[in-house]
Each structure stands twice: as C-alpha cells, then as structure tokens.
MARKE-888931 format. One record per residue (C-alpha): x, y, z; residue in three letters; residue number from 1. Coordinates in Angstrom, 2 decimals, decimal comma. Example, Ala and Ser with C-alpha at 12.3 -4.5 7.8 and 13.67 -1.06 7.14 Angstrom:
% MARKE-888931
east  north  up  residuo  num
12,30  -4,50  7,80  ALA  1;
13,67  -1,06  7,14  SER  2;
//
This chain:
% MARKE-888931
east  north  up  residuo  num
-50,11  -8,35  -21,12  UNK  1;
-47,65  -5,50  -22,32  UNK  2;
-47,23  -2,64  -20,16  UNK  3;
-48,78  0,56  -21,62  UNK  4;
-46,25  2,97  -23,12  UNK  5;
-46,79  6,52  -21,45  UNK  6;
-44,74  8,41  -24,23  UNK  7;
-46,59  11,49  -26,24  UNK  8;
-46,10  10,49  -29,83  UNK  9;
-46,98  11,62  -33,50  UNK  10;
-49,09  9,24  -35,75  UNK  11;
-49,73  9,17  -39,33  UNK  12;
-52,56  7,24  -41,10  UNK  13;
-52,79  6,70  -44,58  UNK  14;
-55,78  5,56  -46,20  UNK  15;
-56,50  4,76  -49,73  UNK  16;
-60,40  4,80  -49,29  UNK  17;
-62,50  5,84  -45,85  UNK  18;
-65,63  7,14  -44,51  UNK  19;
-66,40  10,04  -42,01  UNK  20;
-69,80  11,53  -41,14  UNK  21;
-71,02  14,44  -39,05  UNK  22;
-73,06  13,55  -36,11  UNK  23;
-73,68  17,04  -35,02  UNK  24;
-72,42  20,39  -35,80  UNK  25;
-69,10  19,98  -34,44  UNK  26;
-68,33  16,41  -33,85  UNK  27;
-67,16  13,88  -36,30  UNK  28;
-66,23  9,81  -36,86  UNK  29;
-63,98  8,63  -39,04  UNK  30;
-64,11  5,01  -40,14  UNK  31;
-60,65  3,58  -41,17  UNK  32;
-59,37  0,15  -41,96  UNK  33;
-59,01  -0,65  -45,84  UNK  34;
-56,40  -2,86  -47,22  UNK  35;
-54,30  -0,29  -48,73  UNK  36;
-53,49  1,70  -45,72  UNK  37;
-50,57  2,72  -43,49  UNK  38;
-49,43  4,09  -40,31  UNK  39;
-46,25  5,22  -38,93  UNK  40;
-45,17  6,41  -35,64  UNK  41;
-42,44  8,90  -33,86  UNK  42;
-42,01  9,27  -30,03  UNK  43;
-40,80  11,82  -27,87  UNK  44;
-37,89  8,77  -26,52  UNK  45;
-36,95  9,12  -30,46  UNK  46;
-37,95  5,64  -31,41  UNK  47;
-39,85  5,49  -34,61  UNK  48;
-41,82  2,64  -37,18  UNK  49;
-44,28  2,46  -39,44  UNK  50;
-46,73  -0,84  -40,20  UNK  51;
-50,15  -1,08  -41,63  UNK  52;
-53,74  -0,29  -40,77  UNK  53;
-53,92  -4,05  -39,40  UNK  54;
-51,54  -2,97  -36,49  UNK  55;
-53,51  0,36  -35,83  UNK  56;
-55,85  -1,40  -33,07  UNK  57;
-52,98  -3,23  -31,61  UNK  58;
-50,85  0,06  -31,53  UNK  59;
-53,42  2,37  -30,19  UNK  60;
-54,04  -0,29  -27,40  UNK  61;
-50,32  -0,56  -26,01  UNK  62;
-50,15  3,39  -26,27  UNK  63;
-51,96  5,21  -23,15  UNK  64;
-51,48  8,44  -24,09  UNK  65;
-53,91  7,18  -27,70  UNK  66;
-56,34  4,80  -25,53  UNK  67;
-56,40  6,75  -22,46  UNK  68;
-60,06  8,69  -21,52  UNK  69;
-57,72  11,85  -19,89  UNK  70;
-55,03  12,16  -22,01  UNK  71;
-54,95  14,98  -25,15  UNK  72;
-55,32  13,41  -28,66  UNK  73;
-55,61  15,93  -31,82  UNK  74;
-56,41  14,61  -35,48  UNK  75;
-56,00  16,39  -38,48  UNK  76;
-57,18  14,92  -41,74  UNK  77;
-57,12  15,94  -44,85  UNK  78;
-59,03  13,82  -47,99  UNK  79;
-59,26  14,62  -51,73  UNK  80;
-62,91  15,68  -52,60  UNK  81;
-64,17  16,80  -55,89  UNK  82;
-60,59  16,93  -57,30  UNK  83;
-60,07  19,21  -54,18  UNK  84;
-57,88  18,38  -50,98  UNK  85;
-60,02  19,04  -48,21  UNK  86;
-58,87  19,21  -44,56  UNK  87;
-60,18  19,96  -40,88  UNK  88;
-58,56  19,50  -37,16  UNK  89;
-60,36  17,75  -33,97  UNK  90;
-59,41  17,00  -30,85  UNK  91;
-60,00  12,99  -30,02  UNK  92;
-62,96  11,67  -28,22  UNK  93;
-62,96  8,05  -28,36  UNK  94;
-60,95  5,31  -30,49  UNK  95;
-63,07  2,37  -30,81  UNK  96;
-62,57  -1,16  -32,93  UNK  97;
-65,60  -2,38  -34,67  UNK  98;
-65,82  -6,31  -34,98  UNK  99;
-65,45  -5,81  -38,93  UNK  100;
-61,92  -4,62  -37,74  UNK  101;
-62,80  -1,31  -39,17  UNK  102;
-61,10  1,36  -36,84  UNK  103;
-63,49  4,44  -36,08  UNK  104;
-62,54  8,09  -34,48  UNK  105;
-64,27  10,24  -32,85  UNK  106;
-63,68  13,54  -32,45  UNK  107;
-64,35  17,11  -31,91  UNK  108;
-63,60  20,08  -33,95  UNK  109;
-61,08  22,62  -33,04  UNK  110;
-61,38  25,61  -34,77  UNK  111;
-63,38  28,40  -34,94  UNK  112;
-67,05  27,13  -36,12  UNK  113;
-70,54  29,03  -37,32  UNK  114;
-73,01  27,35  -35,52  UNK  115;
-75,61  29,56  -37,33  UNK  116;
-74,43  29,06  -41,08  UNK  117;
-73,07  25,31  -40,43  UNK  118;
-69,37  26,16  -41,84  UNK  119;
-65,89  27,00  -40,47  UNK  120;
-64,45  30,07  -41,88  UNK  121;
-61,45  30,95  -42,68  UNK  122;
-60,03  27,21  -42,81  UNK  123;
-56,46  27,14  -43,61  UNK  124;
-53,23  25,01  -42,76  UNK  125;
-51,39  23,56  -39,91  UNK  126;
-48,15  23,09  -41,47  UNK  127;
-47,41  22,02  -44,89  UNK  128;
-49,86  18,87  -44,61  UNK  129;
-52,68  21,24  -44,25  UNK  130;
-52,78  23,31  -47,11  UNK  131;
-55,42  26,23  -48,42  UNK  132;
-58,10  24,28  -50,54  UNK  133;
-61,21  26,36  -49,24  UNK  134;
-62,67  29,33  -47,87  UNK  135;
-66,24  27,88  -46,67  UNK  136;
-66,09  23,89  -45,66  UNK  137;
-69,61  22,81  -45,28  UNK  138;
-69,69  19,68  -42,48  UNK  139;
-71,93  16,69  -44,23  UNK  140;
-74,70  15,52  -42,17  UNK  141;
-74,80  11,77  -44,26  UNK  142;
-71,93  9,38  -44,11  UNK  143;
-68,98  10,76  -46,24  UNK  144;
-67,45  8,62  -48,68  UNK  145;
-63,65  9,97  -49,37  UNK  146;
-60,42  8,86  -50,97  UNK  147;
-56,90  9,39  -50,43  UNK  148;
-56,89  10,04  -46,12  UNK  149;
-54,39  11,28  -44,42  UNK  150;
-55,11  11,68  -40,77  UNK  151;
-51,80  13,23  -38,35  UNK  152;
-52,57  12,18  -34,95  UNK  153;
-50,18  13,75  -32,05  UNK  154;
-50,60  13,44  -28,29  UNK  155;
-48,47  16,76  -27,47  UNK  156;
-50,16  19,76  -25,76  UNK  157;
-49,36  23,54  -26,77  UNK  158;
-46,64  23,81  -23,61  UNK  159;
-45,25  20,00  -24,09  UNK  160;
-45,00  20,99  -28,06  UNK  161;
-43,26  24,31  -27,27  UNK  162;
-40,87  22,50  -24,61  UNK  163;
-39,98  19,80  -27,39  UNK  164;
-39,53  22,38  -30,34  UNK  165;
-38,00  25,20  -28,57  UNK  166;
-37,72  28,46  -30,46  UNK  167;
-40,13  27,18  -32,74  UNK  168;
-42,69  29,39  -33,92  UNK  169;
-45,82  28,21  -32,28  UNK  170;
-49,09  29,82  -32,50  UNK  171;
-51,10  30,21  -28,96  UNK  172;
-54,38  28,76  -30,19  UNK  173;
-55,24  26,39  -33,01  UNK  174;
-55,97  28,62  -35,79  UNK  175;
-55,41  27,10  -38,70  UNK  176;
-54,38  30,55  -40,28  UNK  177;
-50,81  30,06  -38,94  UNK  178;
-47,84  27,05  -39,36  UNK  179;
-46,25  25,52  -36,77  UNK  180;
-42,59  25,49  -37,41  UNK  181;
-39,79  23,48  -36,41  UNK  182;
-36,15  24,16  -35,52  UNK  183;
-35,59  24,68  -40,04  UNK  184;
-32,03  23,47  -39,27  UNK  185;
-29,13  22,85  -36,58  UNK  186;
-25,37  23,61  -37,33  UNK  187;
-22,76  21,22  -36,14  UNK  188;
-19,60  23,15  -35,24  UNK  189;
-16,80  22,97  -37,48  UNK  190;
-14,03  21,19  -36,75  UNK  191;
-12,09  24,48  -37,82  UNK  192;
-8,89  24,25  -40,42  UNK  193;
-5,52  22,58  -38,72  UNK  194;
-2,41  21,57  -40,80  UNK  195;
-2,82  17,92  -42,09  UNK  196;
-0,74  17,19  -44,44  UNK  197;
2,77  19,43  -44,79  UNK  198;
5,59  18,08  -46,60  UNK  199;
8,97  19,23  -48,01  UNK  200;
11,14  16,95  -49,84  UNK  201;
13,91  16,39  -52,42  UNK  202;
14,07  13,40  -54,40  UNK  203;
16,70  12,39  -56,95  UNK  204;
16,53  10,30  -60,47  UNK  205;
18,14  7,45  -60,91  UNK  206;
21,23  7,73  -62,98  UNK  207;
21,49  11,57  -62,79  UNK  208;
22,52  14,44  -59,95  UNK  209;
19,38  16,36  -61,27  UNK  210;
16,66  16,34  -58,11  UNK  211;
13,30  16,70  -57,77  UNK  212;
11,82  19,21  -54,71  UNK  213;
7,82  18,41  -54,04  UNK  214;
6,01  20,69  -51,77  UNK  215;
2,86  19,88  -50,83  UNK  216;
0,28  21,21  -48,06  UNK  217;
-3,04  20,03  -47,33  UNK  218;
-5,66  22,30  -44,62  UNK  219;
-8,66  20,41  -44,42  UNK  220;
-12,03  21,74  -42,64  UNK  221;
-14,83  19,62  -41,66  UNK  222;
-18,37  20,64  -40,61  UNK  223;
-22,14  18,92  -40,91  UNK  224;
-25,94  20,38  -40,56  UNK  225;
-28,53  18,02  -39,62  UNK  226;
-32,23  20,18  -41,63  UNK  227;
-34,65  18,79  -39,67  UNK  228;
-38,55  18,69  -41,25  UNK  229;
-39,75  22,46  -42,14  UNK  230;
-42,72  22,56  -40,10  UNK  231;
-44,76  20,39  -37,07  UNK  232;
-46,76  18,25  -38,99  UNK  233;
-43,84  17,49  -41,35  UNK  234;
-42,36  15,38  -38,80  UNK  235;
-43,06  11,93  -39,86  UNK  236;
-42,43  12,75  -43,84  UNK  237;
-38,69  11,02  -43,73  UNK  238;
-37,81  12,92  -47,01  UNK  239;
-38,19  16,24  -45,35  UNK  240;
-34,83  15,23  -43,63  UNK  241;
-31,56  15,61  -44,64  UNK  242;
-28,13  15,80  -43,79  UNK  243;
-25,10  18,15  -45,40  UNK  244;
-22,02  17,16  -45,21  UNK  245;
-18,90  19,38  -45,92  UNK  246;
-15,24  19,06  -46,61  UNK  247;
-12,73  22,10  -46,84  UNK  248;
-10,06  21,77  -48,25  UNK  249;
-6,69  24,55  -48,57  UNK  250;
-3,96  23,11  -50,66  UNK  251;
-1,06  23,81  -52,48  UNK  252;
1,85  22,01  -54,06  UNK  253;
4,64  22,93  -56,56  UNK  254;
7,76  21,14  -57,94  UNK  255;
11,28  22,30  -58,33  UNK  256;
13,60  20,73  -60,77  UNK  257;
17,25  21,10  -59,93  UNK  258;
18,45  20,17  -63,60  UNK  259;
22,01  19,40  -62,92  UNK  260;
24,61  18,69  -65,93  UNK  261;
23,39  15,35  -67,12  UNK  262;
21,59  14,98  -70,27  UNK  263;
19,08  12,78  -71,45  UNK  264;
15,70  11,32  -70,28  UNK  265;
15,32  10,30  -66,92  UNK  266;
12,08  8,93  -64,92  UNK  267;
11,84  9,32  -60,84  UNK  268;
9,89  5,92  -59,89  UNK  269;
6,38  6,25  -58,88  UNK  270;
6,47  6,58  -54,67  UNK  271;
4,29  7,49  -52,20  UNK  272;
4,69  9,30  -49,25  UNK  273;
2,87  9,08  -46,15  UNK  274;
2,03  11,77  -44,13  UNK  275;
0,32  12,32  -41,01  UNK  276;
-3,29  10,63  -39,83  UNK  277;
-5,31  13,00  -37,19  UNK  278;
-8,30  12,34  -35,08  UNK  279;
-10,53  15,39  -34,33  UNK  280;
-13,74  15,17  -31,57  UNK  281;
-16,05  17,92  -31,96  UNK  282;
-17,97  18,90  -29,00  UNK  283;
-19,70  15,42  -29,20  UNK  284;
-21,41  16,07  -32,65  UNK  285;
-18,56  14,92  -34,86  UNK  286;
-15,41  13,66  -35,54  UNK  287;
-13,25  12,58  -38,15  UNK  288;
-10,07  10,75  -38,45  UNK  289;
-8,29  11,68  -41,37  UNK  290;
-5,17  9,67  -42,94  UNK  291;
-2,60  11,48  -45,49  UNK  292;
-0,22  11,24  -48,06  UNK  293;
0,97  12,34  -51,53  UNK  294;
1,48  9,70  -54,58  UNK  295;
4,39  11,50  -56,91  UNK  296;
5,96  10,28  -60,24  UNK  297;
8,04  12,46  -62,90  UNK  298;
10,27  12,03  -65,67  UNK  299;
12,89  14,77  -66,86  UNK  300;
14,61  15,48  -69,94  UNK  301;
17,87  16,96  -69,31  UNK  302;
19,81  19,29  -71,77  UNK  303;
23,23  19,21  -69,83  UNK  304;
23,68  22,50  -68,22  UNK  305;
22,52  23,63  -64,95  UNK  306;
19,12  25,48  -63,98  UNK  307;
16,59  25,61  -62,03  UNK  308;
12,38  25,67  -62,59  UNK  309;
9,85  25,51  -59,97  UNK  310;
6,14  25,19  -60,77  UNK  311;
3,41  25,61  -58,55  UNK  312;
-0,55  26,10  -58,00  UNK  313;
-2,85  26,59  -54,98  UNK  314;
-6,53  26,69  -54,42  UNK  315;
-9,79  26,54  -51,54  UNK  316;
-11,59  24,11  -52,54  UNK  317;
-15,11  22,79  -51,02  UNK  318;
-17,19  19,64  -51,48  UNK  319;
-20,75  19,03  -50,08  UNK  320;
-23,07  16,71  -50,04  UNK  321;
-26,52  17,31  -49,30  UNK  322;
-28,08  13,65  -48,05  UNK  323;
-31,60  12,46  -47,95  UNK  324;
-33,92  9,40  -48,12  UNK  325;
-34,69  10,91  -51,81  UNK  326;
-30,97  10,55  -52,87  UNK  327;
-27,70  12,21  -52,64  UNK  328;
-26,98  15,87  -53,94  UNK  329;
-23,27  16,86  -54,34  UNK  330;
-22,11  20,55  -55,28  UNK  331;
-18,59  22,59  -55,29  UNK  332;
-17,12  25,76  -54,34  UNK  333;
-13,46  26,99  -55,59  UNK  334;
-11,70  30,29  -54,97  UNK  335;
-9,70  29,78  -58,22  UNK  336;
-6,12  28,41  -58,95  UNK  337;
-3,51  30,61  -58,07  UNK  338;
-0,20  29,57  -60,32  UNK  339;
3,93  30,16  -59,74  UNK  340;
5,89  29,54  -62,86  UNK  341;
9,42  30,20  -63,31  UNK  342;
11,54  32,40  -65,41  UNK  343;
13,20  30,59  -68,75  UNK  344;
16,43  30,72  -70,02  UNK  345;
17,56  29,67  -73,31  UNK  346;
18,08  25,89  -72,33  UNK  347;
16,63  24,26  -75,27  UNK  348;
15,80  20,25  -75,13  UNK  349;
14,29  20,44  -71,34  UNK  350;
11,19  18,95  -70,11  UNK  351;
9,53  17,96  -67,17  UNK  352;
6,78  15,90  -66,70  UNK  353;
5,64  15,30  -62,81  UNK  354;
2,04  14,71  -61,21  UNK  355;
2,03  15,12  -57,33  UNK  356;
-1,61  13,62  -56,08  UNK  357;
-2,16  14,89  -52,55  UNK  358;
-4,58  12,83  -50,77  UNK  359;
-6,71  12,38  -47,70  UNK  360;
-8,37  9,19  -46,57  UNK  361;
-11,39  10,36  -44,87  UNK  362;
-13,72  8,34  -41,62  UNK  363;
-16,00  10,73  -40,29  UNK  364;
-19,08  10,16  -37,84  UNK  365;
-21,95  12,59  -37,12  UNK  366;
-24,41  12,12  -33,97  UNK  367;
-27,31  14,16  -33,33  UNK  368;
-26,53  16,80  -30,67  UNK  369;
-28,59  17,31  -27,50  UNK  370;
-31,38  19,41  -27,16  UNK  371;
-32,93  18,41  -30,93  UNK  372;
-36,32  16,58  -30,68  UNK  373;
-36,93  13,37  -30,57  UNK  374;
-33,36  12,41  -32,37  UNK  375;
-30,88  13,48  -29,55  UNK  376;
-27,80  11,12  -29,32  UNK  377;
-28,62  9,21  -32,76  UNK  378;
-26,08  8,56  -35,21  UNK  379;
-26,70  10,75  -38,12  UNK  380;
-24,27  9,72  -40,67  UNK  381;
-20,90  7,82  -41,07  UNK  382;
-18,68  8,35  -44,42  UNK  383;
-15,26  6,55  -45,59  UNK  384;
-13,33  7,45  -48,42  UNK  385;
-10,95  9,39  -49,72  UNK  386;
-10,28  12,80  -52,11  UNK  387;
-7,13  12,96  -53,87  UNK  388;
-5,98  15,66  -55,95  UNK  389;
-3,79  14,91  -58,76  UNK  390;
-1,61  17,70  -59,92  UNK  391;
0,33  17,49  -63,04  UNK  392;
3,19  20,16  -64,50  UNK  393;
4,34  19,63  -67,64  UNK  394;
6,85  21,93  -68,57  UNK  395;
8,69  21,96  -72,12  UNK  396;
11,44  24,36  -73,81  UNK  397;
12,18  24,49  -77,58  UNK  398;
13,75  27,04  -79,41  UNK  399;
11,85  30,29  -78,83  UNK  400;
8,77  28,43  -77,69  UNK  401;
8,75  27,16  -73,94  UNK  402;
5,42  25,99  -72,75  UNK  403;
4,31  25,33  -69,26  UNK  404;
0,73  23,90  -67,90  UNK  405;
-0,80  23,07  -64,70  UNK  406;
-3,87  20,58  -65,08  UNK  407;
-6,12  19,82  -62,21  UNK  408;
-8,18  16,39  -61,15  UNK  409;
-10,03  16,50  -57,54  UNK  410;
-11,56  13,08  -57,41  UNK  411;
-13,50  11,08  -54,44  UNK  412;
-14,55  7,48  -53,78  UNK  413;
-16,58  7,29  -50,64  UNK  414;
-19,59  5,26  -49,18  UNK  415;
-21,99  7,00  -46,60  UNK  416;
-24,34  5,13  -44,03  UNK  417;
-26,78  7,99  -42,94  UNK  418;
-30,25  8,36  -41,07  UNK  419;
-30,45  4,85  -40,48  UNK  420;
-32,80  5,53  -37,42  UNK  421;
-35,73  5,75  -40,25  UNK  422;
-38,14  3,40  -40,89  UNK  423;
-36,89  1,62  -43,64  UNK  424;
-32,97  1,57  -42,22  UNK  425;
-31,98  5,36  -44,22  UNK  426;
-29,48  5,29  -46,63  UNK  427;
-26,37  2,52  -47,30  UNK  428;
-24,48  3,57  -50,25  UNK  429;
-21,41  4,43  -52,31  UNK  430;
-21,67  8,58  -51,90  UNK  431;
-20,44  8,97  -55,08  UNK  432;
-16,83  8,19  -57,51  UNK  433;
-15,65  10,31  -60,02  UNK  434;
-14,36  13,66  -60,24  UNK  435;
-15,42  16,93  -58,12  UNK  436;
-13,26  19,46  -59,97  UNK  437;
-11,13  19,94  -63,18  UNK  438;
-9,33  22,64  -64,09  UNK  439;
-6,12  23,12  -67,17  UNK  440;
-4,18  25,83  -67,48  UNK  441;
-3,53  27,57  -70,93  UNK  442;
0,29  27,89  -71,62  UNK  443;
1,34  29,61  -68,50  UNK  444;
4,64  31,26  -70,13  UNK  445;
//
C-alpha cells in the first residue's frame, strides 16, 4: 500500500449533474460521482494533475490531509439553480464512498447562519469562483437535485494560507463579503540594456574606389513577469496564468557613401557580418544568450565626381508578448524614428540603394523565482528566435529633384515552450512570424 501524502493541497470538482441535501440547519452532504465530471489537483510541493471523478476515491484515499479525521478540509460549491449560480462554504466532516461508487461530503457550514429564519445573510464571494447571486439562500430540507457543480476543496488553514500567499490580502474570518487575493503579479528583474551589437565598417565595390561606411548599433533589454491567478480560489483555473515576455531594443544604423570618381552602376555583394553573442544570468530568474550580426547589400550609381552622403535613422523599440494557456498576445511600443540625411550638391545621375538588416538571434529561459507559491524553481518559459531589422536608404539625385527615404521592417520568427508544469503540458508553439513594426519615410530632402 502507498504511503499517504501529508501535503495541504487545493482540489477542484466538476460535476455536470449532483445532489446535496440539508440534514440539519447547518450541515450538508453532497453526493458526487456522474460520468461527466472532473477533478484536478495543486500541492503546496508544486506538483499538479487533473483526472476524473473515477479517481476522486482513489485520490482522497492516498491524501491524509483529505481522509484524515484531524486535519482541516473546507468546500466551497457553487451550482446553477433556477438559471441562478448559487454558492455556500463548509468546512469537511467526513468523505465517504458509497458502493454505487457515488462519492458523498459532508460538511458543515461556515458562515454566519440565522438559526431562527433558516437563511445565511449576506452571502457573497470567496474569490472570483464565488460570485454575488443572492441576498437570502434558503438551506433545502429534501434532497437537492442541481446541475453544473463546482466544489473547491483546500486543506490550508488561515496562518498556513497567509504563510503560502504572503502579502496577500487575507481576510481574518470566513466572511464571504471579502476576496482572498493572491500575489496579482511578480516582476523578474531586467537584465538591464548592455551594448550587443556595435559595428563600424567600410566596405568597397567591386570595380570602383567608391566605399561604402555601415554603422550599426544594437542595445537590447530583456525582462519577464510571471501574473499569477487574481485571487485564492483562482488557483487551479490554468488560464488565469500567464507569462509576459519583453524585448528592448535601442538601435541605430546609417550608411555613408564615399562616391569617388568612377561612374556607372556598381553593386556591393550581399555579406554578412557577425557580431558578438552574449550570455546574461539574472539573479536566477532568467537568462538569455543572445547571438548578433548585420546582413548588408547596396548598389551605387556613380556620376564621376567626388562626394560624400551619409544616411541614417534610430529608434527604441519594444516587443511583448503576453503568454497563456488561452493563446499568445503580442503588442509594440516605439519612441519614433529619428532620421540624419545629408546635404546635396548638384551631382546629378547618383543613387544609392543599400539595406543594412541588424539582427539578434535570441535563447532565453525563465524559471520561477523563490518565494512564489507552489511554482518556486519551475521553468516558466523558454523562447528561440530571432528579430531582425531591415533598414533600407534609397537615395536618388536628378536635376533639381533629389529624393531620399528611409523604410523600416522589424520582423521575428520565434517558437516559445511555456508553463509546461500544467496539466495538459502548457504551451509548445511557433510565438509568432511576421512583422512587429513598419515604418517609410516621406522624401526626407
């Protein structure tokens, strides 16, 4: 025979159809075990499941803390009545099998009860599960008939709640006039900006002294929030999770054409140039290794006579993703483009057409940090990808009409492995492909 687990736990049944009945003023049973129903299960160690109402017996018998005489057992239930949700907390008595299989609870109520006019007053919510339906709930006497049974069952007394939750706002008594909140939501540190990607560079085209200068800079940030569920009994509702993660980044590149004395059109072969890769712990909750680089081609048409023409742009930009069992959410943030363009001279026939794509290959890992219930030390998320940002200058003079334009592409490819501690293994998917950002420039001159 198994050993008896000793950890406190939450429970949640689900129940298409059951039955309860009054047996006195205050206590209750509740009869459980159709074919449609569910359970599922988080302890304090962190480990969590779900199953159905055939492994409800089994469970409750390998669990002390559910089975056991002297330990603390509350119920909640709530049940739709009348086109009405109904709901009312207990404290456990007894959890007894029936040779039907049928599963029946007994329990006390735990609020504060009229004796004389047979109703509890002033019946509200614990947490979001327990929501206003009535003012006056009147306890039936005959054997209940319901649908649609939800019954939270937790092990946890006020103090070992208040130890697990922390700062949570937790009422003294159970009043069911006031929530019981988690933690809302825990910030990861972030990893803070550092230089990534820096380069300065000539280049020249083949069969001409004319050169090409690329700068480009990349400052990257990178920072993650685990929201944990809103409120106590919203713990075992997996889509109350979620995870955001967040990339930062500061760039900027230009290119300067040197035009030399040459004439005629001349392309710079596509080439890519690595830059630096960087690994960056974060006080245990995350790190990210990040790889560089910038792709650059160009072509030039050259008018003969020496000049010189730089074009540039710069922006903050920011891409999050909020993450949860319900899908992924992606949104962006952008200080603007900030543009350099040179003076023209009267050079007629010259053009430049370049496209610098700065780009960061991103592996990033996120671990729940210590301290957070239930979840401390499990792997929240790990993403691979990578954002590039493709920059192109075009830059034209004709007689008394030079043009010059900047056009923008941020794009990302990524897949993201997150909250697979969930019943159900969480989320393994492509994050998303495509484009984050666009921007075009009118005619700059």
């Amino acid at each position: 025979m198994k050993k008896k687990s000793n950890h406190d736990l939450l429970l949640k049944v689900s129940d298409k159809k059951a039955k309860y009945q009054f047996i006195s003023d205050t206590q209750f049973k509740l009869h459980l075990g159709g074919r449609n129903g569910s359970i599922s299960w988080l302890k304090e160690n962190g480990r969590a499941g779900d199953g159905s109402l055939d492994d409800l017996s089994e469970f409750v018998g390998r669990h002390r803390q559910l089975s056991g005489s002297d330990t603390y057992r509350r119920i909640g239930i709530t049940h739709d009545e009348n086109n009405q949700q109904t709901s009312f907390l207990g404290e456990i008595d007894q959890i007894k099998q029936k040779k039907n299989g049928v599963l029946v609870i007994t329990a006390t109520l735990q609020d504060e009860y009229n004796k004389i006019k047979g109703k509890i007053d002033n019946h509200d919510i614990t947490g979001q599960k327990f929501r206003k339906s009535h003012n006056e709930f009147i306890a039936p006497k005959s054997l209940r008939k319901v649908r649609n049974v939800v019954a939270h069952i937790d092990t946890f007394t006020h103090d070992e709640i208040q130890e697990e939750v922390g700062t949570g706002d937790l009422q003294s008594t159970f009043n069911l006039n006031k929530q019981v909140t988690t933690k809302a939501k825990l910030k990861l540190p972030n990893s803070g900006s550092f230089d990534l990607l820096n380069i300065n560079k000539s280049y020249g085209f083949n069969g001409s002294n004319a050169s090409l200068n690329l700068k480009a800079n990349v400052t990257p940030a990178v920072g993650a929030q685990f929201n944990t569920a809103p409120h106590w009994w919203d713990i075992l509702d997996w889509d109350e999770y979620s995870l955001d993660l967040g990339v930062e980044l500061d760039w900027s590149g230009s290119v300067s054409l040197d035009t030399g004395t040459d004439s005629g059109s001349f392309p710079l072969t596509d080439i890519t140039i690595p830059g630096p890769s960087k690994f960056i712990p974060i006080s245990g909750f995350i790190n990210a290794n990040l790889d560089s680089g910038v792709d650059l081609s160009a072509n030039a048409t050259l008018a003969g006579l020496a000049s010189s023409y730089k074009l540039g742009a710069s922006q903050t930009l920011g891409f999050t993703s909020n993450i949860s069992l319900g899908g992924i959410k992606n949104s962006t943030e952008n200080s603007g483009v900030q543009t350099t363009v040179p003076n023209f001279d009267d050079i007629t026939g010259l053009g430049l057409s370049a496209t610098a794509s700065p780009y960061i290959e991103l592996d990033i890992g996120v671990v729940v940090p210590d301290g957070v219930p239930f979840f401390s030390g499990d792997s929240l998320a790990s993403l691979d990808g990578k954002i590039a940002l493709p920059i192109k200058f075009d830059m034209l003079i004709k007689e008394n009409d030079p043009t010059a334009t900047i056009s923008i592409e941020a794009t990302y490819d990524a897949g993201v492995k997150a909250l697979t501690f969930f019943p159900g293994g969480g989320i393994d998917m492509t994050l998303a492909s495509g484009q984050f950002f666009t921007w075009t420039s009118d005619n700059l001159i």
